[in-house]
N, C-alpha and C positions, 0 to 999 in steps of 0.2 A: 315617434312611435316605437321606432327600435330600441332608444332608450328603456321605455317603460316597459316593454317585454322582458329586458333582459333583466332589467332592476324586479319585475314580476317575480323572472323565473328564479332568480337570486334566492328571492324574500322566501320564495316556495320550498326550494333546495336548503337553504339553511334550516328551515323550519322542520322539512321532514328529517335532517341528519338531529339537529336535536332531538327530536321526538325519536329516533330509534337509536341515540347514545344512550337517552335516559332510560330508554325500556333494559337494553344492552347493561348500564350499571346497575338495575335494581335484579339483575338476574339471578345472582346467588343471594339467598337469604339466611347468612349463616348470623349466630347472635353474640360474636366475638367485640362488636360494636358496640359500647357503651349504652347507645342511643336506639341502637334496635328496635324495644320494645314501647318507645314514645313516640304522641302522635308528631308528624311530618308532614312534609308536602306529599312524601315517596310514602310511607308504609304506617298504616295502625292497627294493631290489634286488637282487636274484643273480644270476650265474650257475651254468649248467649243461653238460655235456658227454657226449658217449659214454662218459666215462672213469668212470662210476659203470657201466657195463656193460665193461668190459674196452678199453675202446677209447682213445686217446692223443691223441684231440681235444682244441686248447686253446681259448679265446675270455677275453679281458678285458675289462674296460670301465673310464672313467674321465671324470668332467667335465673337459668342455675348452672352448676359448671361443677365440674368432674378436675381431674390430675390436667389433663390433656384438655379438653373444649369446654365452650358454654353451649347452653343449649336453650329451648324452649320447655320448662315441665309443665304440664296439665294434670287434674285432678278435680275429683270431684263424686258424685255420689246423685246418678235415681233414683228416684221413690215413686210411690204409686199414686199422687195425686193427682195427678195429669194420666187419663187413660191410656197417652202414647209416649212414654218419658224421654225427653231427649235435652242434652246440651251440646257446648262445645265452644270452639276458640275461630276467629278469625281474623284474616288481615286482608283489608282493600288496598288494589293499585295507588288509588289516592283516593285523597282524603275525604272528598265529596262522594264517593261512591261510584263515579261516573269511568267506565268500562275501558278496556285500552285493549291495540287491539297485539295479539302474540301470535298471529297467524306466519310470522318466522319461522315458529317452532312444531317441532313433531309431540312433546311431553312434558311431563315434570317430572322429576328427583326428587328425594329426600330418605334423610335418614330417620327410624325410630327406632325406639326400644323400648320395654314396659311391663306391663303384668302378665304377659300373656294371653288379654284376649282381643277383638275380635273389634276393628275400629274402619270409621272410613274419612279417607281426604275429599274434600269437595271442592271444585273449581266454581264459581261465582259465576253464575250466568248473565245479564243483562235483563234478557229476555225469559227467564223464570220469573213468577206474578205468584206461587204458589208454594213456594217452598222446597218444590223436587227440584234440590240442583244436580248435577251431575257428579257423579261420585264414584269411588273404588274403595273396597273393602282390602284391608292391610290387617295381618297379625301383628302384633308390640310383642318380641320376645324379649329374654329376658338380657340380652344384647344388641349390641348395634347391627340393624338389619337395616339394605338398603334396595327402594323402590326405585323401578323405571318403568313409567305409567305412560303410554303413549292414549293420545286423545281420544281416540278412537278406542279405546278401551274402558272409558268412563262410560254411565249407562244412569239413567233416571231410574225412580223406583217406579213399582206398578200403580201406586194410586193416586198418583199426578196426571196434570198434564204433560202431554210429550211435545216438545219441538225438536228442534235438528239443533244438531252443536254446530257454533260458529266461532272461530279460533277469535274472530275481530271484535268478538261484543264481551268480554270476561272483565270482571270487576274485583276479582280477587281469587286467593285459597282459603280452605277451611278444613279444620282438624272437627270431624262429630261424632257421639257415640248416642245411641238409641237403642228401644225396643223395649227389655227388661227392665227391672228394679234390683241393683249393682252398686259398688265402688270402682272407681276408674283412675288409672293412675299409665302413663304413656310418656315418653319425652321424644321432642321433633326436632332435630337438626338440617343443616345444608340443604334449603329447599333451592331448586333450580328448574327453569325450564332447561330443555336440551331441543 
């Protein structure tokens, strides 16, 4: 019997030091990585647009790099065919979709810079059914500015539903821009929890 408990507790203990090595290596998400922007076991990026609702929004994204780093650029352009125009970029924990949990950390980092205007990061909920993820509004200047978003500073919009944030149920981040009819142009470097 003492066997099997300790060979249990073993299996248990390994299990959970992997599972928070792997959370622990995907923590900076800088794009200096060849392989960054392909899909993985660890990280994919998408995008998304009104145009899965009838709407003619575009947005691309593509690694690009400067003297000094690579980065993530985004771009794209609303229109008015979709009443509420919106795109944008994201990346899941993995690749399935299914949630991990970062209740370790207090925030996320990251760098942008851009056209100067007016965008928001979104954390990936579990438990969003509606599309209000939880999100913070960030200016793109026209240099490298750098965010530190603690959780509790993210906030759903008014015409969702509301639930409570839970650090254990997050399925990814997202880069999205909405509202008007615009060009959009932003780049995301060194995303990190802290």
């Amino acid at each position: 019997m003492k066997k099997i408990i300790l060979k249990t507790s073993l299996i248990l203990t390994t299990a959970l030091a992997l599972n928070c090595s792997s959370l622990l290596a995907n923590n900076i998400i800088a794009f200096e990585s060849e392989t960054a922007l392909e899909a993985s076991n660890k990280h994919r990026w998408q995008s998304y647009s009104d145009s899965m609702a009838g709407g003619s929004s575009e947005v691309e994204f593509s690694k690009s790099k400067d003297v000094s780093n690579k980065y993530l650029a985004i771009n794209g352009q609303l229109t008015t065919d979709f009443f509420y125009p919106f795109a944008g970029v994201q990346m899941l924990f993995n690749t399935n979709g299914t949630p991990r949990d970062i209740s370790q950390f207090q925030g996320i980092k990251f760098k942008v810079k851009g056209d100067g205007k007016i965008y928001k990061l979104h954390l990936l909920h579990a438990k969003v059914v509606d599309n209000n993820e939880f999100s913070y509004e960030f200016l793109a200047n026209d240099s490298w500015t750098s965010y530190s978003v603690k959780f509790t500073e993210l906030k759903q919009a008014e015409w969702g539903r509301k639930i409570d944030w839970n650090s254990e149920v997050v399925r990814g981040v997202g880069f999205h821009v909405d509202g008007s009819v615009m060009s959009f142009q932003f780049d995301i470097d060194d995303i990190e929890l802290y």
